[in-house]
C-alpha positions, 0 to 999 in steps of 0.5 A, a space after each residue: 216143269 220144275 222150277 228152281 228154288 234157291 236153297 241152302 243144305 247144312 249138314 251135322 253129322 254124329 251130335 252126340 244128343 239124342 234125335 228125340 231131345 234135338 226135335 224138340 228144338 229144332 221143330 221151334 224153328 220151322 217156317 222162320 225167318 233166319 233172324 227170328 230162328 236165330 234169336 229163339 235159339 238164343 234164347 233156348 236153355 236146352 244143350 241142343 240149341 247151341 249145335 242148332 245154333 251152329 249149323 244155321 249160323 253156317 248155313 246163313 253164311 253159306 247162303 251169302 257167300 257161296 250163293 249169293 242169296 239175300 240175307 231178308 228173304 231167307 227163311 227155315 224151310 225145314 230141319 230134319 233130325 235122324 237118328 245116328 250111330 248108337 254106342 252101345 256101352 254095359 253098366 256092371 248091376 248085381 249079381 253078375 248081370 250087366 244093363 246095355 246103355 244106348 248113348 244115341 247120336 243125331 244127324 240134323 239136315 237144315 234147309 234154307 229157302 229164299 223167298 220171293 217177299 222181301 219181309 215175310 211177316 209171321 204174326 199179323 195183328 189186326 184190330 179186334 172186330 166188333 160184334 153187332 147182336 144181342 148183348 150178354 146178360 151179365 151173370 152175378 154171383 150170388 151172395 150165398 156163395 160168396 158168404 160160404 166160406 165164412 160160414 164154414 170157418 165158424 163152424 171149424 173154429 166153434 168146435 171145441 178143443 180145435 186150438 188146442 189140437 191145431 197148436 198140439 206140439 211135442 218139443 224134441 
C-alpha cells in the first residue's frame, strides 16, 4: 500500500556552476525546515546560494498556492545536484598547442515534504546530566614545567654578542 506524501518538485536546469561547488551548499540544507533553509542561504557567501536561494523560494510558493500545503509543516526533504551540459572551449598555450576547458553546468532537483508535526524541532537542548561516581583527581602542572621557559631565556640572553647579532642591520 503506498501512500501518498505532499510534496513539492522544483527544478533548474544548465546553472552555470559546477555540480561540485553547488553541493557544497545545497548538502547545508537537507533536512530543514524552509525557514531555517532559507536563512542559511541567506547567510552563505558562495555565488551558489543565490540560484538555491531562488528555486527554494519558487518552490515554497509552489507549495502554498498551487497545492495548498502549510508553509510550518514543510521541510527540505532532499536537493539533488547533477551534472549538465559541459561547453568545451580552447585556450591558445605555446608553441601551437591548445588547453581544453570544461565550463561545467548543473541541474539542481529540490524536493519539499510536508510533515505531519506542526513544528519539527532540529536541536533539542536538554539539561547536562550529572554523574554519580568517583570524582577525578585534579592534575597540577608541575612547577619545573612552568619555570622552563624562562630558564631558556636566560641561557639564549647569556650568550655572548647575542644582541649584537639580534640587532645586526645593514642600512640600504
Amino acid at each position: 500500500m503506498a501512500t501518498t506524501v505532499n510534496q513539492q518538485i522544483a527544478k533548474l536546469n544548465d546553472l552555470h556552476i559546477a555540480p561540485r561547488k553547488v553541493r557544497l551548499i545545497a548538502n547545508v540544507i537537507k533536512g530543514l525546515r524552509t525557514q531555517e533553509a532559507e536563512a542559511q542561504l541567506l547567510m552563505q557567501n558562495q555565488r551558489a546560494a543565490q540560484p538555491i536561494l531562488k528555486l527554494l523560494r519558487s518552490a515554497i510558493a509552489n507549495a502554498k498556492n498551487n497545492k495548498k500545503m502549510g508553509l510550518e509543516n514543510l521541510i527540505v526533504k532532499s536537493v539533488i545536484v547533477n551534472q549538465g551540459a559541459m561547453l568545451k572551449r580552447f585556450l591558445p598555450r605555446a608553441q601551437g598547442r591548445a588547453t581544453p576547458i570544461h565550463k561545467k553546468m548543473s541541474h539542481v532537483t529540490l524536493i519539499l515534504e510536508e510533515t505531519s508535526n506542526k513544528a519539527a524541532n532540529r536541536f533539542i537542548i536538554t539539561s547536562p546530566v550529572k554523574k554519580s561516581g568517583k570524582k577525578k583527581a585534579k592534575t597540577k602542572t608541575p612547577k619545573a614545567k612552568v619555570n622552563q621557559p624562562e630558564r631558556e631565556i636566560k641561557k639564549i640572553s647569556e650568550k655572548p654578542g647575542f644582541f649584537k647579532r639580534l640587532f645586526n642591520r645593514k642600512s640600504v
